[in-house]
N, C-alpha and C positions, 0 to 999 in steps of 0.2 A: 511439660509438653501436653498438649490435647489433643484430640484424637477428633475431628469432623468429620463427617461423614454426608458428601452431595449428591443427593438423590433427585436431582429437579434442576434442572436452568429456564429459564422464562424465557422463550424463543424471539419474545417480543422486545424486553430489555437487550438479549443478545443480539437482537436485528439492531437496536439504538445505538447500542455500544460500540460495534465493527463498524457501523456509518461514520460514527462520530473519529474514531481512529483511522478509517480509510479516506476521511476527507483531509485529517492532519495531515497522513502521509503524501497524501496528495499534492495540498497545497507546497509543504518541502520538497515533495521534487520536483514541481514546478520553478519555485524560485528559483532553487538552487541550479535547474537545466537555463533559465535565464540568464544567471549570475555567468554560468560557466562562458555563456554564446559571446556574453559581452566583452568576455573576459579575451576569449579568443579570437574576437572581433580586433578588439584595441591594439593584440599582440603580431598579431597579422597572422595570426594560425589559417585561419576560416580562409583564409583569401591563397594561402598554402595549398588546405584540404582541397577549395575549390580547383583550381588549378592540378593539382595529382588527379582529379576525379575528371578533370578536362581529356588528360593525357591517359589515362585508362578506356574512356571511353572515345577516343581519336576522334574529339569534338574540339572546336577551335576554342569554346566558352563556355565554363560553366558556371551558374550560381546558384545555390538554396537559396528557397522565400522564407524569411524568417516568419511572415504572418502566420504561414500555409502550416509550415511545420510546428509552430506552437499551436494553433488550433486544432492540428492533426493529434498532437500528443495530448490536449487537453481531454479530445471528445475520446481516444483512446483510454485515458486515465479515468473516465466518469464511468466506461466498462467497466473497466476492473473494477472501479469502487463500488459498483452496484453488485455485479457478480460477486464479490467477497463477501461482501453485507446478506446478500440471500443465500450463499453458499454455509456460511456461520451460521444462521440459523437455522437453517435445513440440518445442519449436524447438531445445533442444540436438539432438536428434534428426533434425531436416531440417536443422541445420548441420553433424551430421557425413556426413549423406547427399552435400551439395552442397560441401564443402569435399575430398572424394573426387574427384570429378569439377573442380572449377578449383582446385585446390592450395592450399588452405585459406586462412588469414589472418594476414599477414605484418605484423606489430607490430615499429616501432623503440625499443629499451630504451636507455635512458642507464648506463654504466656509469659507480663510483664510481673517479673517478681517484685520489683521493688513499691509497688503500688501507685507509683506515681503517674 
């Protein structure tokens, strides 16, 4: 075992890195809320939901716009993505502030014995 010790994260790399993972996750929930709509579309879910939501709100018809509500969840989801991305580095930022002050953050690495 090794012993590292991180005194430093590069706020700028950190900003790259949380973008590049917040747009992955992104785009998977994207699909996959698409996958799901169609899924529920085909199965007659949606036409179900719509209808209970008819009947709750003692309207003779209801429909979701599927455009409306994916662009709604998209421009929603570029939020968060960006909030994360400057949230993460704003903390890389107060972690190299506070790892100054108590001697940053000491990680045990396994090294490969067999040399290969």
């Amino acid at each position: 075992m090794t012993s590292v010790r991180i005194l430093r994260i590069n706020p700028r790399a950190m900003l790259r890195f949380s973008l590049v993972l917040a747009l992955c996750l992104w785009l998977m929930v994207l699909v996959a809320t698409v996958v799901i709509w169609l899924i529920a579309a085909v199965t007659g879910t949606l036409t179900r939901v719509e209808d209970l939501v008819a009947q709750l709100l003692a309207e003779s018809s209801f429909h979701f716009e599927p455009i409306k509500l994916l662009v709604g969840a998209a421009a929603t989801g570029v939020v968060l993505l960006l909030t994360a991305a400057i949230l993460s580095a704003i903390f890389s930022v107060l972690f190299n502030l506070v790892a100054g002050r108590v001697g940053g953050l000491e990680v045990s690495v396994a090294t490969n014995e067999s040399g290969a």
